[in-house]
N, C-alpha and C positions, 0 to 999 in steps of 0.2 A: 899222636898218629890217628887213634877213635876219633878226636873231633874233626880233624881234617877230613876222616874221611867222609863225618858227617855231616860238615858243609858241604862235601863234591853232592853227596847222594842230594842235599837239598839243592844244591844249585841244579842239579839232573832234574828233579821233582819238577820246579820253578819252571824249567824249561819245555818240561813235557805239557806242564798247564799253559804257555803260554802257545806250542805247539798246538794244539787240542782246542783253546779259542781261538784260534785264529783258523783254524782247519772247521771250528763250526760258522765263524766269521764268512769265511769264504763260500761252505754250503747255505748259508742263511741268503747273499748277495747272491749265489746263482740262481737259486730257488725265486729270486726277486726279479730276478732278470728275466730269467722264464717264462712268469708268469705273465709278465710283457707283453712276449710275443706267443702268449696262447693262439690268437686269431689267426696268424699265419702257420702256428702246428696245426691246427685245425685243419687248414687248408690245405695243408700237407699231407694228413691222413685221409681227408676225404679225396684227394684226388691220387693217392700214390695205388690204390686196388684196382684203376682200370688198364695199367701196365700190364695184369697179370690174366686177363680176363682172357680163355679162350683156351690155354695151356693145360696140360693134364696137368691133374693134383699133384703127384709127384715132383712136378719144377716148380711150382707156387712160390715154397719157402725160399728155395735156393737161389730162386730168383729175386725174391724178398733183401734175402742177405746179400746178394751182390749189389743189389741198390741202396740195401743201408749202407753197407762199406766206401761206395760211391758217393754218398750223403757224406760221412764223416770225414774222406779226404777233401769234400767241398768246403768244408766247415775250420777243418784243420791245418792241411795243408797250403791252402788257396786265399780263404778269404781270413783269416785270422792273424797274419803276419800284414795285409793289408791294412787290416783294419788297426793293429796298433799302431804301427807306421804312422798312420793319419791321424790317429787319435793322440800320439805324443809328438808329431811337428805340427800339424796342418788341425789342430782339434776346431777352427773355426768350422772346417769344412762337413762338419758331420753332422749339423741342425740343417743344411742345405741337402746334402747326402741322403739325407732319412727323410727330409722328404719329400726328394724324389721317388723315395722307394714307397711313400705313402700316397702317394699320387698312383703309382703304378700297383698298387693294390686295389684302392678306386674303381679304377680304371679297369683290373681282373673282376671287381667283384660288378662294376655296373653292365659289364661284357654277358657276361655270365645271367644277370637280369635281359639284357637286349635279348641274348638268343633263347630262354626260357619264354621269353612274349613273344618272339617271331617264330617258335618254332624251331629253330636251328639248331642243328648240333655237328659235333667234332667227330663225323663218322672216322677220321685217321684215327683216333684213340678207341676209338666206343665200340669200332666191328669187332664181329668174334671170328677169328681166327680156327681155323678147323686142324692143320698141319701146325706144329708149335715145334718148327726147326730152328738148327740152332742160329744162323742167320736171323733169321726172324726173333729168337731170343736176343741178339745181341742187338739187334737195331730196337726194341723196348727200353731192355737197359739202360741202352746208352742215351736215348729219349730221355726217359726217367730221371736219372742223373742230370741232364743238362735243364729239366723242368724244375728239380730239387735244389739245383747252382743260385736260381732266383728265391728261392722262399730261402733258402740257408744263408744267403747275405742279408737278407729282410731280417729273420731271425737273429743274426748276430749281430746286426745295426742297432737294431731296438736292445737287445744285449747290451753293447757295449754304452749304448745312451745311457742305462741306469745304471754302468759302473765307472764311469768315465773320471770320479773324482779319487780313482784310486790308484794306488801308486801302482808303477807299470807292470810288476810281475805278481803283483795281487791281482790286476786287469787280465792280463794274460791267464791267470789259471782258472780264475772265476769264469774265464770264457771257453775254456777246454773240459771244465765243468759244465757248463751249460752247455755245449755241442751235444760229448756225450750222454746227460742226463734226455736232451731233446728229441736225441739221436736213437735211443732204448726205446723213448718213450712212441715217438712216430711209426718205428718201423716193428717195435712187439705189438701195439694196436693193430696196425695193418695185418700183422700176422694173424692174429687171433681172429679179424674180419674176415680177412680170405680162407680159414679152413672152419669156421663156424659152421658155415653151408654142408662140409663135409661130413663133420660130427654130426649134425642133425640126419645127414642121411643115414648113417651105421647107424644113430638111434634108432630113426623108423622102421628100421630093418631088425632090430633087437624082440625079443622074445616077451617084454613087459611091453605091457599097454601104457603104461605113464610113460615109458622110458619114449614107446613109438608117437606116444600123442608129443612128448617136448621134441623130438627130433622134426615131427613133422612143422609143431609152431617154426621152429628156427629156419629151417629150409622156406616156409612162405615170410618169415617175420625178416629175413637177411634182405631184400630188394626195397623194402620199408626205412631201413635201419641208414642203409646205405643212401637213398633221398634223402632222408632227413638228414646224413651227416653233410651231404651236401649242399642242401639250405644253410644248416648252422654255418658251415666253412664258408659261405657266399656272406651273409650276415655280420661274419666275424672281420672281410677283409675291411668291408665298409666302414662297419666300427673303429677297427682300428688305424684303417687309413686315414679316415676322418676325423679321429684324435690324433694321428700324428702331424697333419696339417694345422690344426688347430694350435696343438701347443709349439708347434716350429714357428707360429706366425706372432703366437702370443712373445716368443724368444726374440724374434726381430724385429718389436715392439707394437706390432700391432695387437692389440690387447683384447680391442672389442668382443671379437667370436668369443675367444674362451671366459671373456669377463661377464658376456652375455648370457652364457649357457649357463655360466655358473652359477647367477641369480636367479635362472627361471629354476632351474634344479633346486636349490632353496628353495625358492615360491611352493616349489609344487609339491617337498618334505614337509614343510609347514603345514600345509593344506591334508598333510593327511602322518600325522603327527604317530600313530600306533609305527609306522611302518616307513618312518622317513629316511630311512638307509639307504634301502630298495629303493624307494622314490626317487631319492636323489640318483641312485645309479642308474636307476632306466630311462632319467629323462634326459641326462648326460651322456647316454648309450645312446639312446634314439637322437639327440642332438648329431653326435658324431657321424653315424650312419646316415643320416639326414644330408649333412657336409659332404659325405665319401659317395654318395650320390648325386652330389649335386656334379662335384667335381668332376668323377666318371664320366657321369651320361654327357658332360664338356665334350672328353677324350673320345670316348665313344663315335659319337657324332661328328665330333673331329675327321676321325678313320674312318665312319661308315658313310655318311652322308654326305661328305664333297666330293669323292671320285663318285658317287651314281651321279651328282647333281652335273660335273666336268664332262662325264659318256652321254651325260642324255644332251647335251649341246653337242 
């Protein structure tokens, strides 16, 4: 009866180990997937704080949380059950799929370069709003969320590219993993970006000199923080637009671009041997971005420059 029972406990043990790698299995593959699509969380984060621009402090979060909640039904609901679908009949269609979506990252992030040199901006997003009724709340939101529908298919595309060799409810949960890990991680930055400004101010208002000198840094140092994340997010669509066009074309056998980058990237490790890591990645980065620019300013010009050139005849 003892040994029996101390074969169940070890077949329990067995189980719970094989439970346990396989549950770090599945964090290690989402953690991989993710890392992916950094360049479009990026893009996510840097542009999901102008939603909120204008509101008293007090709606900031809750509006935060309503758009994240709206992000995770984008992710879960919607495009998740899509995307395995496709990925266990139709899996041809997802090197063509992604990229399209790497074309239209291009494309956002060469946009985004055009109206930076012209000048231009998206006064519908960017005014400040002085009355933050709820009208007006709900027509953000619901903006916000249909702007997050595009970067949460991008993101889950490039997702499921890196897990696509796995069997389909490994696929599936690695990807519900990766929503919500994405999903924390996009919308608790944003949070912490949009009440930063605020804590600085109760700091400068505080009673210590260190305390009012950092509150004051943060209140001038937030307008800084926030350009620059949005360079980096512009930066990052290119890159990774531009490597995803690359290696969908290296898949469909044109080999050149990515066999080309990949020797000069060598070349240029070699050449500087202390530090050939880096080398390799930045010339490979800067190759990409290079591509996700070229393609762009295509699209770009595509949409900007033949209706002026059609009005002015």
């Amino acid at each position: 009866m003892s040994g029996g029972l101390v074969a169940l406990l070890d077949d329990v043990a067995a189980l719970a180990k094989l439970a346990a790698a396989s549950i770090d299995d599945i964090g290690a593959a989402a953690s991989k997937a993710g890392v992916k699509a950094i360049g479009v969380v990026v893009d996510d984060t840097a542009v999901t704080p102008r939603y909120v621009t204008g509101f008293t402090p007090e709606r900031e979060l809750p509006i935060i949380w309503r758009i994240a909640k709206g992000s995770l039904k984008n992710k879960i609901v919607f495009i998740l059950p899509a995307a395995l679908l496709l990925s266990q009949f139709l899996p041809w269609a997802l090197n063509p799929l992604l990229m399209v979506g790497g074309a239209y990252l291009c494309f956002e992030g060469a946009e985004k370069l055009y109206e930076a040199t012209l000048g231009h901006h998206d006064t519908a997003q960017e005014e400040v709003i002085k009355l933050s009724s709820a009208d007006h709340e709900e027509k953000m939101v619901s903006g916000a969320i249909r702007t997050d529908f595009i970067l949460s298919a991008e993101i889950m595309a490039i997702s499921l590219a890196e897990v696509a060799d796995q069997a389909f409810f490994a696929r599936a949960l690695i990807l519900v993993v990766v929503a919500l890990m994405i999903t924390t991680l996009v919308y608790g930055v944003v949070g912490l970006i949009v009440k930063t400004d605020d804590f600085g101010v109760r700091l400068a208002a505080s009673g210590s000199k260190a305390a009012q000198a950092l509150g004051r840094g943060l209140v001038k140092g937030m307008p800084i923080v926030m350009a620059a994340l949005s360079v980096i997010g512009t930066a990052a669509m290119l890159w990774v637009g531009g490597h995803i066009i690359i290696d969908g074309l290296d898949k469909f056998g044109l080999t050149w671009p990515a066999h080309t980058l990949h020797e000069i990237s060598l070349a240029a490790g070699h050449a500087i041997p202390f530090a050939q890591g880096l080398v390799e990645w930045l010339v490979e980065t800067l190759g990409s971005a290079l591509v996700g620019v070229l393609l762009g300013g295509m699209i770009v010009a595509a949409l900007h420059l033949r209706p002026k050139k059609a009005a002015a005849h």
